[in-house]
PDBQT receptor file of N, H, CA, C and O in Angstrom, charges set to zero:
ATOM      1  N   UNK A   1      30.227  13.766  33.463  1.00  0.00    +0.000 N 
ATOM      2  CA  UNK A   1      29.042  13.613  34.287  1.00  0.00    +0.000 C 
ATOM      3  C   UNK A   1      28.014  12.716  33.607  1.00  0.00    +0.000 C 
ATOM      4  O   UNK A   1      27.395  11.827  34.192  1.00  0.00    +0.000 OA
ATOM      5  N   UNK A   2      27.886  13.030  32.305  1.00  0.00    +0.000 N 
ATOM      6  H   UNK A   2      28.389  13.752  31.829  1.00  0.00    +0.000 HD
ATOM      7  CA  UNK A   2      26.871  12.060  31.357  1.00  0.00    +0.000 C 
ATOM      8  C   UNK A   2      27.330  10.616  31.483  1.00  0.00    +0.000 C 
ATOM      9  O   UNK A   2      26.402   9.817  31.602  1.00  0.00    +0.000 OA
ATOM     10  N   UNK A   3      28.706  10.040  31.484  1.00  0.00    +0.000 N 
ATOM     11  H   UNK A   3      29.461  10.689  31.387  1.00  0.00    +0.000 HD
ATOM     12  CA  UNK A   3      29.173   8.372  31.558  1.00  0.00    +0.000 C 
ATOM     13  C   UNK A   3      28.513   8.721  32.994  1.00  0.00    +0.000 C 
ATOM     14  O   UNK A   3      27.306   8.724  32.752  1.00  0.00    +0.000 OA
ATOM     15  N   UNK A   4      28.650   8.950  34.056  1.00  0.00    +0.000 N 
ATOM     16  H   UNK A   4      29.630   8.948  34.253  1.00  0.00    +0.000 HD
ATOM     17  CA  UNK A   4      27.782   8.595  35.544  1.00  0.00    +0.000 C 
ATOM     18  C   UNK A   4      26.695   8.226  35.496  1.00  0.00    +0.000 C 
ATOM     19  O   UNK A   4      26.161   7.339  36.161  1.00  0.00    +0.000 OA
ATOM     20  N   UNK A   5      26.230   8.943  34.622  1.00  0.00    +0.000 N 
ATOM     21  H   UNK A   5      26.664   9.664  34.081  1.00  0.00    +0.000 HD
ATOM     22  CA  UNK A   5      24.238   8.880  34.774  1.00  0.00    +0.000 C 
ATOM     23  C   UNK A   5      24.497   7.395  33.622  1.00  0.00    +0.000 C 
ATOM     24  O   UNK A   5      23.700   6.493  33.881  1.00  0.00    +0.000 OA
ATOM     25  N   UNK A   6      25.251   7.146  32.717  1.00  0.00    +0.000 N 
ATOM     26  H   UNK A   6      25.898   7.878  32.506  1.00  0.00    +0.000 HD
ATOM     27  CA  UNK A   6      25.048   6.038  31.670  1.00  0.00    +0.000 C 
ATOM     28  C   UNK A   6      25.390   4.836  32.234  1.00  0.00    +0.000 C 
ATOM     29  O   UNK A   6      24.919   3.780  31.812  1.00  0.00    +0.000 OA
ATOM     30  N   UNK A   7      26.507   4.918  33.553  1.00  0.00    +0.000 N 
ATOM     31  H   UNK A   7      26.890   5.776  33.897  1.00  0.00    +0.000 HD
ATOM     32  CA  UNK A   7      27.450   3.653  34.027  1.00  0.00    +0.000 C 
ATOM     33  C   UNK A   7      25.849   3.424  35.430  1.00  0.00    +0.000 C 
ATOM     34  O   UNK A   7      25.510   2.247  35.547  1.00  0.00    +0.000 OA
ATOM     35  N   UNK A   8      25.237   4.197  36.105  1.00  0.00    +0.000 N 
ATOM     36  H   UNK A   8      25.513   5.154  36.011  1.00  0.00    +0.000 HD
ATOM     37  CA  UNK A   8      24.566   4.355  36.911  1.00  0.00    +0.000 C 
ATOM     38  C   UNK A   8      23.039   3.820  36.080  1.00  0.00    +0.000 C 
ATOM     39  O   UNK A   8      22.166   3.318  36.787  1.00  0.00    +0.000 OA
ATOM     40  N   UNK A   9      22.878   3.918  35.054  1.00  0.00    +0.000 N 
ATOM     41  H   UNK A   9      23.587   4.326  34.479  1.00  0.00    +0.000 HD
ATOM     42  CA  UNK A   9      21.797   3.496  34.631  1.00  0.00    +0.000 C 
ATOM     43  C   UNK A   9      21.950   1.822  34.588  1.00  0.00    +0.000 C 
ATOM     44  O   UNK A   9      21.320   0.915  35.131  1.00  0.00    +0.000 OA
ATOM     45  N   UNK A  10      23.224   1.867  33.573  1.00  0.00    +0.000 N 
ATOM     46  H   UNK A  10      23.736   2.604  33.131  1.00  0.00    +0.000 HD
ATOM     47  CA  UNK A  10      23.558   0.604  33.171  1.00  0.00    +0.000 C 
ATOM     48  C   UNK A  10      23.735  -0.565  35.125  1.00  0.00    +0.000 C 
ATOM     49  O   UNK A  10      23.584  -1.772  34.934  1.00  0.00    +0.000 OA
ATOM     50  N   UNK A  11      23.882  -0.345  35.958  1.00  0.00    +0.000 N 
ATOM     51  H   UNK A  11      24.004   0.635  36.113  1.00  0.00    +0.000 HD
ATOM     52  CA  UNK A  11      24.316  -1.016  37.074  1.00  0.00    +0.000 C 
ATOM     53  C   UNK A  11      22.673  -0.948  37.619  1.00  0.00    +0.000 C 
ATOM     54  O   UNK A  11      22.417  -1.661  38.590  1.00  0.00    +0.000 OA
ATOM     55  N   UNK A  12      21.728  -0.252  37.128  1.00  0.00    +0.000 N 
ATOM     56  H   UNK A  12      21.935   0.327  36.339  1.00  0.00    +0.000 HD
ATOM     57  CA  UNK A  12      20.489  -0.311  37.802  1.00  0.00    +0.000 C 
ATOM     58  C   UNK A  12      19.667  -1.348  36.900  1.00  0.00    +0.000 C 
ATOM     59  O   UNK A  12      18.668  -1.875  37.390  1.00  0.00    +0.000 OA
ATOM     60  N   UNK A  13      19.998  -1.602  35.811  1.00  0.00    +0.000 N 
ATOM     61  H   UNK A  13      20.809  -1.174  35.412  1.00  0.00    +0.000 HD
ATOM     62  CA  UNK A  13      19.427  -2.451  34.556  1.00  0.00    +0.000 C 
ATOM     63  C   UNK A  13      20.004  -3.962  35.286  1.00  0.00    +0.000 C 
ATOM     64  O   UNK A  13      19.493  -5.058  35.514  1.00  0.00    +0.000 OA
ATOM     65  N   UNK A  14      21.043  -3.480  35.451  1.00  0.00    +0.000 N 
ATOM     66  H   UNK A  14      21.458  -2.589  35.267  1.00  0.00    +0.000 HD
ATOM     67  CA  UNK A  14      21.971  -5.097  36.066  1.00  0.00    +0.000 C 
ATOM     68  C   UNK A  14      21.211  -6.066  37.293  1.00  0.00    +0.000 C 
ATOM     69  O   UNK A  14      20.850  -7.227  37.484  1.00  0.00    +0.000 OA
ATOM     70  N   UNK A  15      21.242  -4.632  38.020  1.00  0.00    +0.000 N 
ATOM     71  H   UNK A  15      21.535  -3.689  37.864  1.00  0.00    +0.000 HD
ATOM     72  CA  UNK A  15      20.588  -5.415  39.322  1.00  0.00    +0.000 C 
ATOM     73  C   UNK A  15      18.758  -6.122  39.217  1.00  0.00    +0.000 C 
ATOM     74  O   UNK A  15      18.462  -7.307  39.374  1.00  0.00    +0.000 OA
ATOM     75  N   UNK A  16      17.757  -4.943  38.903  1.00  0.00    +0.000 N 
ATOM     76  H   UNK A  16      17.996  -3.981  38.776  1.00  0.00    +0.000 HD
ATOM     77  CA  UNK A  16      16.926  -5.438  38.176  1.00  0.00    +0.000 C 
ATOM     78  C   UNK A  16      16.985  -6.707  37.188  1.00  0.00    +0.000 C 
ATOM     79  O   UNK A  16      16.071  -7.530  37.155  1.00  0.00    +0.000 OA
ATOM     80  N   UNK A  17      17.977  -6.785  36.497  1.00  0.00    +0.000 N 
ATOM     81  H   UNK A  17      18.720  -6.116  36.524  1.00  0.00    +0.000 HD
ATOM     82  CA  UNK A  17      17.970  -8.546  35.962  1.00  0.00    +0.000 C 
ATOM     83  C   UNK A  17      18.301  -9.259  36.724  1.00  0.00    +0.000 C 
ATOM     84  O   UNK A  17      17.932 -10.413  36.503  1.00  0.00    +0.000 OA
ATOM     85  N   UNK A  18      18.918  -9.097  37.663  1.00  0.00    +0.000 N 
ATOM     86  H   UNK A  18      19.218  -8.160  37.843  1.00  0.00    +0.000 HD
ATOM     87  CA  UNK A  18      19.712 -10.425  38.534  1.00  0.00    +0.000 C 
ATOM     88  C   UNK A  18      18.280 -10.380  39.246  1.00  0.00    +0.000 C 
ATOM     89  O   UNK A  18      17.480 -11.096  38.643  1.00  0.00    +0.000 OA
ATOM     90  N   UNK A  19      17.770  -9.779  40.289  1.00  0.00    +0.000 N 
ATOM     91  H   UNK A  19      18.420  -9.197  40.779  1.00  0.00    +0.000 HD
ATOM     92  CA  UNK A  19      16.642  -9.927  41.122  1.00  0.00    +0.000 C 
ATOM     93  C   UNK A  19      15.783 -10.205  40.254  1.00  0.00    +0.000 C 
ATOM     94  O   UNK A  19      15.140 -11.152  40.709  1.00  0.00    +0.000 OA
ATOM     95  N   UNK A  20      15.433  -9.950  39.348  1.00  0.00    +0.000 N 
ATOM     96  H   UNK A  20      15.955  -9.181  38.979  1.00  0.00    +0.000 HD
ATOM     97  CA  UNK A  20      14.234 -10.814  38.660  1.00  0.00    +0.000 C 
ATOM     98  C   UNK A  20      13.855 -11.832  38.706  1.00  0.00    +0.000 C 
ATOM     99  O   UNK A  20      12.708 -12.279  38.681  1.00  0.00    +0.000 OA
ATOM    100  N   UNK A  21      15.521 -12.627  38.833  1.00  0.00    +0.000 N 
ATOM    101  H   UNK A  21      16.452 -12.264  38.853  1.00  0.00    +0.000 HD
ATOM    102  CA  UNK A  21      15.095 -14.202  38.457  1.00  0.00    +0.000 C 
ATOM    103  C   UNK A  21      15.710 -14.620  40.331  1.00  0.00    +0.000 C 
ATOM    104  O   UNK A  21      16.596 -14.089  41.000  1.00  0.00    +0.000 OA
ATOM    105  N   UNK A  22      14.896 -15.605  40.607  1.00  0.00    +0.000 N 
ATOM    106  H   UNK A  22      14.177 -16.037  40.063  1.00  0.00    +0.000 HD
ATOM    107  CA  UNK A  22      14.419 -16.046  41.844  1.00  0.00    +0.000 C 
ATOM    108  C   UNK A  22      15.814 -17.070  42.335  1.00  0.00    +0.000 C 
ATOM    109  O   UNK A  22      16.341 -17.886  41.578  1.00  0.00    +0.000 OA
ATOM    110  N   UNK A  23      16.261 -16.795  43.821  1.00  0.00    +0.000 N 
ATOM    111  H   UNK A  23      15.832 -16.132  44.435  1.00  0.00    +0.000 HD
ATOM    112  CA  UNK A  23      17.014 -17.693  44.114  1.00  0.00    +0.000 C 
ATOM    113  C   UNK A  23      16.249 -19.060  44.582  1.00  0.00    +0.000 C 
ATOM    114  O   UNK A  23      15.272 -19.139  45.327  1.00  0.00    +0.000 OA
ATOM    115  N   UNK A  24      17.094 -20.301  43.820  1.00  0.00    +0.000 N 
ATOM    116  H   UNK A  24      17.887 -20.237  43.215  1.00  0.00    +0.000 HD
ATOM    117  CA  UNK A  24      16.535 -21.497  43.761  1.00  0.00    +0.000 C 
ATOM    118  C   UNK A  24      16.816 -21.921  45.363  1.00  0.00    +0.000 C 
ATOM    119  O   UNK A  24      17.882 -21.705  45.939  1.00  0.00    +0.000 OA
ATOM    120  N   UNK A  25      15.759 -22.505  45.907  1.00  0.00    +0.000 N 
ATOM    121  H   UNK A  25      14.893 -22.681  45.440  1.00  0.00    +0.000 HD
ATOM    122  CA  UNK A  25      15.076 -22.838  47.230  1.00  0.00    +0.000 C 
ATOM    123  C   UNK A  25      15.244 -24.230  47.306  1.00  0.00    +0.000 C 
ATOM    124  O   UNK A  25      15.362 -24.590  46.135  1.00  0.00    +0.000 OA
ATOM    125  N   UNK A  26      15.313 -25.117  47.972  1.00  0.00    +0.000 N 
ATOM    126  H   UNK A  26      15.217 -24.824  48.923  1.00  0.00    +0.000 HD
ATOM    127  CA  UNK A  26      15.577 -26.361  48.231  1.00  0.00    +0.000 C 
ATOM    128  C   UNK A  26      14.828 -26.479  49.820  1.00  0.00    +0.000 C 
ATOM    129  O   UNK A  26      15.143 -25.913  50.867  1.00  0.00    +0.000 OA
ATOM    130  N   UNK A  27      13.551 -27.596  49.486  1.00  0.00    +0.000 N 
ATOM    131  H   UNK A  27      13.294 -28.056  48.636  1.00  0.00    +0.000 HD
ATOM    132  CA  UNK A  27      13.241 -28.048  50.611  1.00  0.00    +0.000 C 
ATOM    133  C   UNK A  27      13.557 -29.293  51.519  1.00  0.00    +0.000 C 
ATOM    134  O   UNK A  27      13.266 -29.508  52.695  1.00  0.00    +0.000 OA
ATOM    135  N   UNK A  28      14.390 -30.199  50.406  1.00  0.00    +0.000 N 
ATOM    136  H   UNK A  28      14.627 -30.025  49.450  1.00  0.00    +0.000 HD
ATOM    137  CA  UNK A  28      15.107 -30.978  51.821  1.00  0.00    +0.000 C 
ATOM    138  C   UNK A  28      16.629 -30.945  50.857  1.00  0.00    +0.000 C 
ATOM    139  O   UNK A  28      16.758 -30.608  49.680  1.00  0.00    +0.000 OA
ATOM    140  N   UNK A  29      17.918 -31.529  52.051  1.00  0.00    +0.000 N 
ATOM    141  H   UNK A  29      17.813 -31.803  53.007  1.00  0.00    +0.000 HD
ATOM    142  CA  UNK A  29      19.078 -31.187  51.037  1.00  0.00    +0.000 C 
ATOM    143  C   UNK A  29      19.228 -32.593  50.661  1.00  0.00    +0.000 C 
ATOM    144  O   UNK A  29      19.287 -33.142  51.761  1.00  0.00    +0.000 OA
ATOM    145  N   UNK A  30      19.347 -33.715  49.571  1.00  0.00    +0.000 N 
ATOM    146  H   UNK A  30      19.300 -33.268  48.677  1.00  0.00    +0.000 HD
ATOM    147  CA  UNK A  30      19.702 -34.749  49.341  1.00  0.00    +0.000 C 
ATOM    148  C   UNK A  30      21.537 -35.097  49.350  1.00  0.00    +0.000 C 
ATOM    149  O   UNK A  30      22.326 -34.644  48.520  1.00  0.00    +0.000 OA
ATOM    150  N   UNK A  31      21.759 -35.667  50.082  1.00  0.00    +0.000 N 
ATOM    151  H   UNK A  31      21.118 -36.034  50.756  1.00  0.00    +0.000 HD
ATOM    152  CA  UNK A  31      23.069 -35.826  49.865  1.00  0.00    +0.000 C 
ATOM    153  C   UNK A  31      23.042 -37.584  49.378  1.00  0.00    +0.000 C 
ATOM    154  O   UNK A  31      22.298 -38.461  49.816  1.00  0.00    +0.000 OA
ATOM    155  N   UNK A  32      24.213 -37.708  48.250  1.00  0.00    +0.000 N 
ATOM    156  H   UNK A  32      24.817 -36.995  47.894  1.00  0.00    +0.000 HD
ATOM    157  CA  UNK A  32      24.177 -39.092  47.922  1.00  0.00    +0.000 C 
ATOM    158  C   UNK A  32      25.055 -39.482  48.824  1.00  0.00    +0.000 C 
ATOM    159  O   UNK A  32      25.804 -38.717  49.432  1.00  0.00    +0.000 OA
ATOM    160  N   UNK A  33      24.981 -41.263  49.015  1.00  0.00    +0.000 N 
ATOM    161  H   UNK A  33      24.372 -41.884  48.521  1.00  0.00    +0.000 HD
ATOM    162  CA  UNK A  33      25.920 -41.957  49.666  1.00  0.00    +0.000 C 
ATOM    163  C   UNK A  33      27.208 -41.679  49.074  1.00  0.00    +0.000 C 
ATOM    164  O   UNK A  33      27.437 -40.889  48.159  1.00  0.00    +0.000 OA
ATOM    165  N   UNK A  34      28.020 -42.410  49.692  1.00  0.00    +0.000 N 
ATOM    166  H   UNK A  34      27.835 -43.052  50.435  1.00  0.00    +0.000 HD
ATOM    167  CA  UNK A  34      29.464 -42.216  49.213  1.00  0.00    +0.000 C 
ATOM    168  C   UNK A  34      29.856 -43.348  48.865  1.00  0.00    +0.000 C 
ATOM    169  O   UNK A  34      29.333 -44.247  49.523  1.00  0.00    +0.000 OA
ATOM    170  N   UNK A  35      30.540 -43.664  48.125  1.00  0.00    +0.000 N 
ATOM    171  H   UNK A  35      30.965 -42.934  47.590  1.00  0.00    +0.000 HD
ATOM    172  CA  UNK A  35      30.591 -45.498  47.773  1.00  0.00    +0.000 C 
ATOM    173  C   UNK A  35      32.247 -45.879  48.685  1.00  0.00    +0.000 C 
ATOM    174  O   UNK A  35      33.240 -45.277  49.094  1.00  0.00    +0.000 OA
ATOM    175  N   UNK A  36      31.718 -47.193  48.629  1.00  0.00    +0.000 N 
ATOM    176  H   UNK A  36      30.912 -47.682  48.296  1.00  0.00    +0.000 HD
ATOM    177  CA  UNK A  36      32.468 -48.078  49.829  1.00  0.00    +0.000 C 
ATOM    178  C   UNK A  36      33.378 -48.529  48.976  1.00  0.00    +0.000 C 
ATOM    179  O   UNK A  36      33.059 -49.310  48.079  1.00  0.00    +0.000 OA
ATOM    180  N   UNK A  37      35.099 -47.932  49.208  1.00  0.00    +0.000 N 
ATOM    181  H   UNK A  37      35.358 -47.297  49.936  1.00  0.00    +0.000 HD
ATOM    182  CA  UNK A  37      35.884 -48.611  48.501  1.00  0.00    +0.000 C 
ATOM    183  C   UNK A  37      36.512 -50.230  49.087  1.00  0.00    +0.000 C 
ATOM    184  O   UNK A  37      36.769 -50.375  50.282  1.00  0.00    +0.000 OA
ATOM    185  N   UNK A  38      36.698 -51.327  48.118  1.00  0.00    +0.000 N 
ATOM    186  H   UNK A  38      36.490 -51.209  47.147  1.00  0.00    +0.000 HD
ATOM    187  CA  UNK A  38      37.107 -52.497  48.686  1.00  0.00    +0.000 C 
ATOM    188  C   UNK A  38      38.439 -52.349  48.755  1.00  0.00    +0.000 C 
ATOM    189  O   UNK A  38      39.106 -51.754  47.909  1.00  0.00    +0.000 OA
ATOM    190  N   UNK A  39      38.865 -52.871  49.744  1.00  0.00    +0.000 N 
ATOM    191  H   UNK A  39      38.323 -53.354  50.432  1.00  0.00    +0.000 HD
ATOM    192  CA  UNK A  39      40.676 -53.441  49.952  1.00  0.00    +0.000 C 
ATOM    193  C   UNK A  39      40.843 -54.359  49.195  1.00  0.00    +0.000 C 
ATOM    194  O   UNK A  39      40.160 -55.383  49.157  1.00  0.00    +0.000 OA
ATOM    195  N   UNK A  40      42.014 -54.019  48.330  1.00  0.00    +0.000 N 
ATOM    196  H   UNK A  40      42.568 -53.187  48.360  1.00  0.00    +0.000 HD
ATOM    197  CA  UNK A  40      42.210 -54.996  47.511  1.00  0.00    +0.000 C 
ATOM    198  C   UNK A  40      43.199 -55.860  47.784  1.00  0.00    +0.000 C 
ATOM    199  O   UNK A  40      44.187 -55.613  48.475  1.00  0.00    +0.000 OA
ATOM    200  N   UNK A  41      42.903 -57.034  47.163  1.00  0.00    +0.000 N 
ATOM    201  H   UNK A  41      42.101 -57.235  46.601  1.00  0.00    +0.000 HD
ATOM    202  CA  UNK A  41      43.601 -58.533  47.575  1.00  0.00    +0.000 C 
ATOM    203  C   UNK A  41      45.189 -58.426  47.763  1.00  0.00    +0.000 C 
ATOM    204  O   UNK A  41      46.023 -57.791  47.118  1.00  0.00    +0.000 OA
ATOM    205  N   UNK A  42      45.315 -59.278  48.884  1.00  0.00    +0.000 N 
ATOM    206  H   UNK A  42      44.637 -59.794  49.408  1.00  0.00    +0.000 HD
ATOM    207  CA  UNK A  42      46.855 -59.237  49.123  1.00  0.00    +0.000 C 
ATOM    208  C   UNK A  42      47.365 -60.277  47.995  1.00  0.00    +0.000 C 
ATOM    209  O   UNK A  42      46.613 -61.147  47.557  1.00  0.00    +0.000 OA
ATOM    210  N   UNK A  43      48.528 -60.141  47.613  1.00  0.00    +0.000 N 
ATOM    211  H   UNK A  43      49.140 -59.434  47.968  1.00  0.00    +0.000 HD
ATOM    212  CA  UNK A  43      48.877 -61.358  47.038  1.00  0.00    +0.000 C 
ATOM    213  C   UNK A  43      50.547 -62.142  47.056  1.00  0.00    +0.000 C 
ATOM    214  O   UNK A  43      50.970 -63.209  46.610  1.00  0.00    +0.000 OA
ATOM    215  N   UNK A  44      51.150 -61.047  47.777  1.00  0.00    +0.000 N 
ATOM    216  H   UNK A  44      50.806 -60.180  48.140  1.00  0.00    +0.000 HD
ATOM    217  CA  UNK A  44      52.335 -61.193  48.226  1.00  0.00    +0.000 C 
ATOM    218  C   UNK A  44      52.106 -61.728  49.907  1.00  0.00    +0.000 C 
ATOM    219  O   UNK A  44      51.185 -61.331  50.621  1.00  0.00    +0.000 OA
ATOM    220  N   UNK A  45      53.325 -62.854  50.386  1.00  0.00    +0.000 N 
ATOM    221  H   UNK A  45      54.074 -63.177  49.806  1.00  0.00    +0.000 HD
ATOM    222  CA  UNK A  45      53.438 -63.568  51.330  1.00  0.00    +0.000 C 
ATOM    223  C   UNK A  45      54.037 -62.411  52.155  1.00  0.00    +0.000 C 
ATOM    224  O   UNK A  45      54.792 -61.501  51.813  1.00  0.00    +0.000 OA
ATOM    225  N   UNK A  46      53.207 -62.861  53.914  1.00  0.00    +0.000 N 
ATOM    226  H   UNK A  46      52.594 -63.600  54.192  1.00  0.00    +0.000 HD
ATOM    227  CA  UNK A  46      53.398 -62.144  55.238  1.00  0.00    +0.000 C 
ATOM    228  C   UNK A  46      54.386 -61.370  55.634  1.00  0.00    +0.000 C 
ATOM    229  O   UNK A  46      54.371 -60.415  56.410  1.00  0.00    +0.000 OA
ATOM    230  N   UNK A  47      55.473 -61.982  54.886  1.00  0.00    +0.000 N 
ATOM    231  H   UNK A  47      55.485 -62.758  54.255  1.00  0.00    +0.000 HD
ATOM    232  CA  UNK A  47      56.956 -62.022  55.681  1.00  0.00    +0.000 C 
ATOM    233  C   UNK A  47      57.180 -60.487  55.970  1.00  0.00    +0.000 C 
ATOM    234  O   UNK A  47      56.452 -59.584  55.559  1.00  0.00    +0.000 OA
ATOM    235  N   UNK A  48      58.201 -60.361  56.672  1.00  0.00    +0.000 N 
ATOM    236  H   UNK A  48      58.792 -61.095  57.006  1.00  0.00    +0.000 HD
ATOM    237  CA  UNK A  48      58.291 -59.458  56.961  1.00  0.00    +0.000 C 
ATOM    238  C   UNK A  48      59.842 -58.326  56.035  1.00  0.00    +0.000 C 
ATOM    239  O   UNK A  48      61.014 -58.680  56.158  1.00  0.00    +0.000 OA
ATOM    240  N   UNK A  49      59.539 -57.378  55.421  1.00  0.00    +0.000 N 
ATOM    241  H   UNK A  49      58.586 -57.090  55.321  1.00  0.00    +0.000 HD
ATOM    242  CA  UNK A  49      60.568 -56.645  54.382  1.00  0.00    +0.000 C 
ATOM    243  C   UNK A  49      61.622 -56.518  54.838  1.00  0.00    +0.000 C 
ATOM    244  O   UNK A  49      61.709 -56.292  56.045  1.00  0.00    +0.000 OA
ATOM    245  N   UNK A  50      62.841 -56.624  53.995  1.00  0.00    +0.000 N 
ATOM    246  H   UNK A  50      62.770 -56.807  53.015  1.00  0.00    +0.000 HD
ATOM    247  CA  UNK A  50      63.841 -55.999  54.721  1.00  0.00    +0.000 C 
ATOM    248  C   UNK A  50      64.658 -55.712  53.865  1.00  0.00    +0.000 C 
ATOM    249  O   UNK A  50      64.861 -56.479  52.923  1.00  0.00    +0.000 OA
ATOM    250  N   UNK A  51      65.262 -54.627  53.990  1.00  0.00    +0.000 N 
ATOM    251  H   UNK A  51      65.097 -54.004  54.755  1.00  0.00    +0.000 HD
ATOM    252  CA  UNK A  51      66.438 -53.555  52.939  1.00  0.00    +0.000 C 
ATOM    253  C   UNK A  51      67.561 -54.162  53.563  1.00  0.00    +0.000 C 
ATOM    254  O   UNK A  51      67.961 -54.356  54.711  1.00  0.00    +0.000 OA
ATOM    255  N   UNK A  52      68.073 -54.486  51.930  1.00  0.00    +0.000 N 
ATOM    256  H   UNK A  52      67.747 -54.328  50.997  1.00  0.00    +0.000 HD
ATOM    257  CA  UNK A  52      69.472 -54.630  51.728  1.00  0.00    +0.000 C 
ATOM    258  C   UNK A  52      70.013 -53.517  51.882  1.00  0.00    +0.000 C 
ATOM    259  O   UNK A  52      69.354 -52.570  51.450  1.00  0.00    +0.000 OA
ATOM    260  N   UNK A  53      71.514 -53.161  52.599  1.00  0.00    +0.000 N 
ATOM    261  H   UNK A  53      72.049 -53.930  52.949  1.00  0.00    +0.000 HD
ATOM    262  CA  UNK A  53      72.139 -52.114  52.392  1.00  0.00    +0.000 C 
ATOM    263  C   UNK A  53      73.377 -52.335  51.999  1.00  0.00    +0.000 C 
ATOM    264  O   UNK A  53      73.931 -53.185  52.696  1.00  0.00    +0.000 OA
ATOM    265  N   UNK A  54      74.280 -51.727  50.817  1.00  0.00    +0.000 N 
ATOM    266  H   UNK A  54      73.830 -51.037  50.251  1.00  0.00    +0.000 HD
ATOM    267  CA  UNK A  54      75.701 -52.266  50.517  1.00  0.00    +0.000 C 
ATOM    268  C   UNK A  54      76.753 -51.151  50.880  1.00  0.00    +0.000 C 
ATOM    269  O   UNK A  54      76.511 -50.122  51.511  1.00  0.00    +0.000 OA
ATOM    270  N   UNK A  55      77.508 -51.397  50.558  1.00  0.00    +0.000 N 
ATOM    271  H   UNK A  55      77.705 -52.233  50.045  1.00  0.00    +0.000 HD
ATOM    272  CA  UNK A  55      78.135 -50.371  50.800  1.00  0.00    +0.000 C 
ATOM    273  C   UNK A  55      79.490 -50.380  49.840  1.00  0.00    +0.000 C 
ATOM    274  O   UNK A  55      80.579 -50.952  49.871  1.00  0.00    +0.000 OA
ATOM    275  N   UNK A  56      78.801 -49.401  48.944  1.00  0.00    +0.000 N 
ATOM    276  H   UNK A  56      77.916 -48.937  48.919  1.00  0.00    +0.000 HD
ATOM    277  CA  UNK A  56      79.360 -49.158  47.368  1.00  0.00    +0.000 C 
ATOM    278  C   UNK A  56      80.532 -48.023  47.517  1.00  0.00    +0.000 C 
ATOM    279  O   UNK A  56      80.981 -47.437  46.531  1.00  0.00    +0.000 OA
ATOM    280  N   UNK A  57      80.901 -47.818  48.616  1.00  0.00    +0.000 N 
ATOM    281  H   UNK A  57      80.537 -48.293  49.417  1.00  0.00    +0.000 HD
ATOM    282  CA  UNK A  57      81.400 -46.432  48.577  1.00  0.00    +0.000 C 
ATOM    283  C   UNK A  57      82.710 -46.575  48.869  1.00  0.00    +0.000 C 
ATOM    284  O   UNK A  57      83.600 -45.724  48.884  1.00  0.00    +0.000 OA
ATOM    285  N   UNK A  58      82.764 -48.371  49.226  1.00  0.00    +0.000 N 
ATOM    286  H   UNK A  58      82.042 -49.062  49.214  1.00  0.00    +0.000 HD
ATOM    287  CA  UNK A  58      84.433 -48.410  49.551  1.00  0.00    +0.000 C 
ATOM    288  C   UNK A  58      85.052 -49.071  47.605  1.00  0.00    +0.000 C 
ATOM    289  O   UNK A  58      84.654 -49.644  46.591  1.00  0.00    +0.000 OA
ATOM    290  N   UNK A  59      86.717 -48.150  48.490  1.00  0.00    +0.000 N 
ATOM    291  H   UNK A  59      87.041 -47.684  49.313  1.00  0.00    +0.000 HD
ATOM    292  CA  UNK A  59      87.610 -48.698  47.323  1.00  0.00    +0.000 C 
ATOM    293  C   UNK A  59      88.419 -49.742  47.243  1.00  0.00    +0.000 C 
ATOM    294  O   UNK A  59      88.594 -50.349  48.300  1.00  0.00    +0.000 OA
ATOM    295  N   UNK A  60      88.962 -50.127  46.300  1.00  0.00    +0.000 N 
ATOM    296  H   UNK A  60      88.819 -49.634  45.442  1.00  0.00    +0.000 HD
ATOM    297  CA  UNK A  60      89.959 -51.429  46.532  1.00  0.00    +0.000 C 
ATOM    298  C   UNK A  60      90.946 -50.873  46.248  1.00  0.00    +0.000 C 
ATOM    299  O   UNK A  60      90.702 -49.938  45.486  1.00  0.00    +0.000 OA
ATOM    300  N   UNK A  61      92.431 -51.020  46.584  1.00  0.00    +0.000 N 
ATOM    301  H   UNK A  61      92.630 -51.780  47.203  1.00  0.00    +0.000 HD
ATOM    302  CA  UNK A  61      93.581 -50.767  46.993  1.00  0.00    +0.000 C 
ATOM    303  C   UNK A  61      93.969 -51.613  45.324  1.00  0.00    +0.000 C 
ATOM    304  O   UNK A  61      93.865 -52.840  45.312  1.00  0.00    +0.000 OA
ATOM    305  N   UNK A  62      94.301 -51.050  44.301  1.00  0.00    +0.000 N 
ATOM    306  H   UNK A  62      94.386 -50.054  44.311  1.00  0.00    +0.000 HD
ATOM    307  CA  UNK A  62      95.248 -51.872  43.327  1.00  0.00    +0.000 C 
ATOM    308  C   UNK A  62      96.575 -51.693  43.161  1.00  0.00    +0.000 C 
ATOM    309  O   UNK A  62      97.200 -52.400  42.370  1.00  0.00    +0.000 OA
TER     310      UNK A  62
């Protein structure tokens, strides 16, 4: 019964410190810009890609 009254004291000490100190207030909210990322330079020609495909999977007859 005595740890109750000690754990009950101790959680009343707690709260009393936390409320003591003041929640911080903000009168306007500042938000920063966001920065503008650039596209970076092409430097390879238009053309258009195209995959080779082989076909490794055949055998030769020896």
């Amino acid at each position: 019964m005595a740890e109750n009254d000690v754990l009950s004291q101790m959680l009343d000490a707690w709260r009393d410190d936390v409320e003591s100190v003041p929640f911080p207030q903000f009168s306007e909210l500042l938000i920063p810009r966001q920065q503008v990322r650039r596209r970076p330079e092409r430097r390879c020609t238009a053309r258009p890609s195209v995959a080779r495909v082989t076909n490794a999977t055949q055998g030769t007859d020896a």
